[in-house]
N, C-alpha and C positions, 0 to 999 in steps of 0.2 A: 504493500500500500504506500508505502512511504516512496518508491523509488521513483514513480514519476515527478513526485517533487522533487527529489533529487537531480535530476536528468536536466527538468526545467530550469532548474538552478544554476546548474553547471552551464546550460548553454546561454543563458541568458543574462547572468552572470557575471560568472568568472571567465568564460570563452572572450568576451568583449572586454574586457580589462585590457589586452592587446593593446588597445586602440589608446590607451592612456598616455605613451609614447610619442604620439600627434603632439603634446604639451612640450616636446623639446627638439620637434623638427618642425621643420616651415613646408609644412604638410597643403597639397591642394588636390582637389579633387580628380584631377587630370592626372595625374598619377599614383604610386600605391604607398601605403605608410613604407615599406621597406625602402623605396626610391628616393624618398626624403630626405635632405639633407640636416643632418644634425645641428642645432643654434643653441643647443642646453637653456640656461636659463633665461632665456630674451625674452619670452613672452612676460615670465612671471616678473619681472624688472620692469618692463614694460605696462603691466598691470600697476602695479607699484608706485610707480611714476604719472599713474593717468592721475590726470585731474579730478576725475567722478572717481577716485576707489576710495574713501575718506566718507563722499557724503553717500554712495551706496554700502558700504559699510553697517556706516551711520544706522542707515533708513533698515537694513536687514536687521541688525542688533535689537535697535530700539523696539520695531512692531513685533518681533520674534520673543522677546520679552514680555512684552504686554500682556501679549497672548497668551504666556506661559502664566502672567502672575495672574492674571483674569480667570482663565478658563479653563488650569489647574484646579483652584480649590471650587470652583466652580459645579464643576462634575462632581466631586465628592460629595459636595453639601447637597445638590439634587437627589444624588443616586439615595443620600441617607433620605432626606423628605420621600420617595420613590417607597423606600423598602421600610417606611413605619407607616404605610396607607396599611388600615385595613381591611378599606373594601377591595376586593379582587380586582373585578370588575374597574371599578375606577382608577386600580392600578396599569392595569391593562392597557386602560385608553389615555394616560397620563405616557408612560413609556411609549407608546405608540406614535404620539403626537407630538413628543421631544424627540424623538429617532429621524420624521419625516423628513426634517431639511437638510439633512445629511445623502438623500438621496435626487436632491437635487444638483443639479450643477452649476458652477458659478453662471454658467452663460446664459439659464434663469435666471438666478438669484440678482445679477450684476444688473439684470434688465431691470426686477423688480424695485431692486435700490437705487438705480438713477432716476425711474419712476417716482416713485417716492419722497425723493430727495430733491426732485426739481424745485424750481421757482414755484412754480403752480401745481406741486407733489404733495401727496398725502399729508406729510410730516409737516411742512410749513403751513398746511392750511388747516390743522388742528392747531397748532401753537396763535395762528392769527385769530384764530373764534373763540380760545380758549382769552386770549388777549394778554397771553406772554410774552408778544411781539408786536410791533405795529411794519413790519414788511418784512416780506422774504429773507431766509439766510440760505447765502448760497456755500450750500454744504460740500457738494463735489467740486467745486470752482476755486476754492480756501486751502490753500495747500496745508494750512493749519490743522485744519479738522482732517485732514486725509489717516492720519494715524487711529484718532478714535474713532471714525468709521473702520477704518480697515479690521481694528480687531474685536469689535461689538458684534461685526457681521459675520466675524469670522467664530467667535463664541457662541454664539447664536443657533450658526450652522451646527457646529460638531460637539455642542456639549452638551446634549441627550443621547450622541451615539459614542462619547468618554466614560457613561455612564454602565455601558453592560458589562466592564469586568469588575467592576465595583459592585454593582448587584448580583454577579454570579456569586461572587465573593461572598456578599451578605447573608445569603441564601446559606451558605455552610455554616455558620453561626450558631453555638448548641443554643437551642431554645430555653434550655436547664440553666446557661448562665444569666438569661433578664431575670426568669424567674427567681433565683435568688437574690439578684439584684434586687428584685419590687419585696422582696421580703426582709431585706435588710433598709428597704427604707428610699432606695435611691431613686430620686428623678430619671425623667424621658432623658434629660439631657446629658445626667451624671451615667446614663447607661451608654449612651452616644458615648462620649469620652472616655468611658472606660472601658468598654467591650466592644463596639463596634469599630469603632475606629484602631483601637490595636488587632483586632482580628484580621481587617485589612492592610493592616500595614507591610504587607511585603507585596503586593498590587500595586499599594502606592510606590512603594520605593522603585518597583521594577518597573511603572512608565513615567514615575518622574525620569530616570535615567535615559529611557527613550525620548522624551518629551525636549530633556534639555540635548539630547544625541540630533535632534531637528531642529533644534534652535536656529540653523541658517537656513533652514529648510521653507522660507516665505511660497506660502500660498501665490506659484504664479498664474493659474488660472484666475484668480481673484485680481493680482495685479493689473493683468491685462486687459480686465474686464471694467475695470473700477479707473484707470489709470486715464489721464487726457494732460494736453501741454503745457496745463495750468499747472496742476499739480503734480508732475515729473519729478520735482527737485524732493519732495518726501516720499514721495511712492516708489520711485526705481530702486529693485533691490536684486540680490545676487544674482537670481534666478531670473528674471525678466532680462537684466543686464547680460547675462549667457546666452538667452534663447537668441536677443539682437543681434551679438556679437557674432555668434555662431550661423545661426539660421537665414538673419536678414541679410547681413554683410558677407557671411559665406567666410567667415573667420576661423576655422576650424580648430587650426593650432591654438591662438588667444585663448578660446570659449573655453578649451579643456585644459588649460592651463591655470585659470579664475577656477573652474569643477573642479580640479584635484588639490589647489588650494584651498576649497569649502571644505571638500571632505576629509582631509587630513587635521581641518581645523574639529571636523563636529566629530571625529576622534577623539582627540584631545576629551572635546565637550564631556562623552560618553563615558571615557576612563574614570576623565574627574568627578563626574557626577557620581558614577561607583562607589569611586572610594569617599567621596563625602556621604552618600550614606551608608556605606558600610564602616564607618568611623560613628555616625551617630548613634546606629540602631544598632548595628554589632553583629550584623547578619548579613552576609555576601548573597546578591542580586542571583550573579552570574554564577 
């Protein structure tokens, strides 16, 4: 059972890691990576030296961040509201209805939230009846606001669908330990802190690790979708900046030179994250 994931893996994979080599020849399509002539570190000097590596940086760190401090404890604290319903039923349709927009795609969602967000969109035309405003804000035009939309929508989206290893989770929980809990006296909450949330703790620990392992990992469907030449100087981040470099300009060498500089960085990310909470909690992830 397991071997065709195996097989998938290896070819799609590790078979293409080859190509990572592109990063230190001045690699073109009209010929083959072998043909290439060797420039070692140019691109990556060159990346270095760019003028935008600083403020996309910047813009990757910072919304990559957000996201994590937002829509982290986010999930937890749902999936706990989630698994102290007692009606079934309305558990059911409560998880159901926090999962949906996870299965949308930005190129929905993007349309729905420029709608929305317009001059004459949803959002400003509640705030003006409500009389929070007397005229429009232009939300997607404000390169300011481009950060806190970016990761409200992006919380929005995936954190009823952070939430089902956290409720699998909760689910093995012995039932015997609330009960002695309410018999010793303890609150809804003091059970929360005490028993639930240590029961999951090594869930938490293992996609907090993943979580900050994607930290440069910005949502490029959302960027592209969300992104206009107003607000470029906050939105552009690693991944948009690859796809251009690569895809539009036909840069092949630069693009995977910028990728294996992400990825050797969200290594780093992934180790360290390890070992901080296997220092705090005393309990190895991996």
């Amino acid at each position: 059972m397991v071997l065709p994931g195996v097989i998938l893996m290896i070819v799609f994979n590790f078979l293409p890691m080859y190509g990572i080599i592109i990063a230190f020849k001045d690699y073109s399509v009209l010929g083959s990576i072998a043909e290439a002539d060797w420039v070692g570190l140019e691109y990556f000097r060159e990346f270095f030296g760019d003028s935008t590596f600083w403020n996309v940086m910047k813009n990757t760190f910072g919304i990559s961040f957000f996201k994590l401090l937002v829509g982290f404890p986010a999930a937890i604290i749902i999936a706990v509201m989630i698994h102290e319903l007692l009606n079934a039923k309305l558990k059911k349709v409560v998880q159901t209805v926090s999962y949906l927009p996870h299965f949308l795609s930005w190129v929905i969602l993007g349309g729905m939230f420029i709608t929305w967000l317009s001059d004459a969109g949803l959002v400003n035309n509640i705030l003006m009846d409500i009389g929070m405003i007397d005229k429009p804000i232009r939300f997607l035009t404000d390169p300011n606001k481009y950060w806190t939309i970016a990761v409200l929508s992006d919380v929005w989206k995936e954190v009823g669908w952070n939430t089902i290893l956290y409720i699998a989770a909760m689910t093995g929980i012995n039932p015997a330990l609330y009960e002695a809990a309410k018999i010793d006296g303890a609150t809804k909450i003091e059970q929360i802190i005490h028993i639930t949330i240590p029961s999951i703790r090594h869930i938490i620990a293992l996609t907090f690790v993943l979580s900050v392992g994607g930290l440069l990992g910005s949502n490029l469907d959302q960027t592209l979708v969300l992104q206009n030449p107003v607000n470029y100087q906050t939105s552009e981040v690693i991944n948009s900046y690859v796809y251009k470099m690569g895809i539009q300009q036909g840069d092949f060498s630069y693009a995977t030179a910028v990728g294996l500089f992400i990825s050797v960085i969200s290594l780093v990310l992934v180790v360290g994250s390890h070992l901080v909470t296997k220092t705090i909690s005393d309990e190895s992830v991996f």
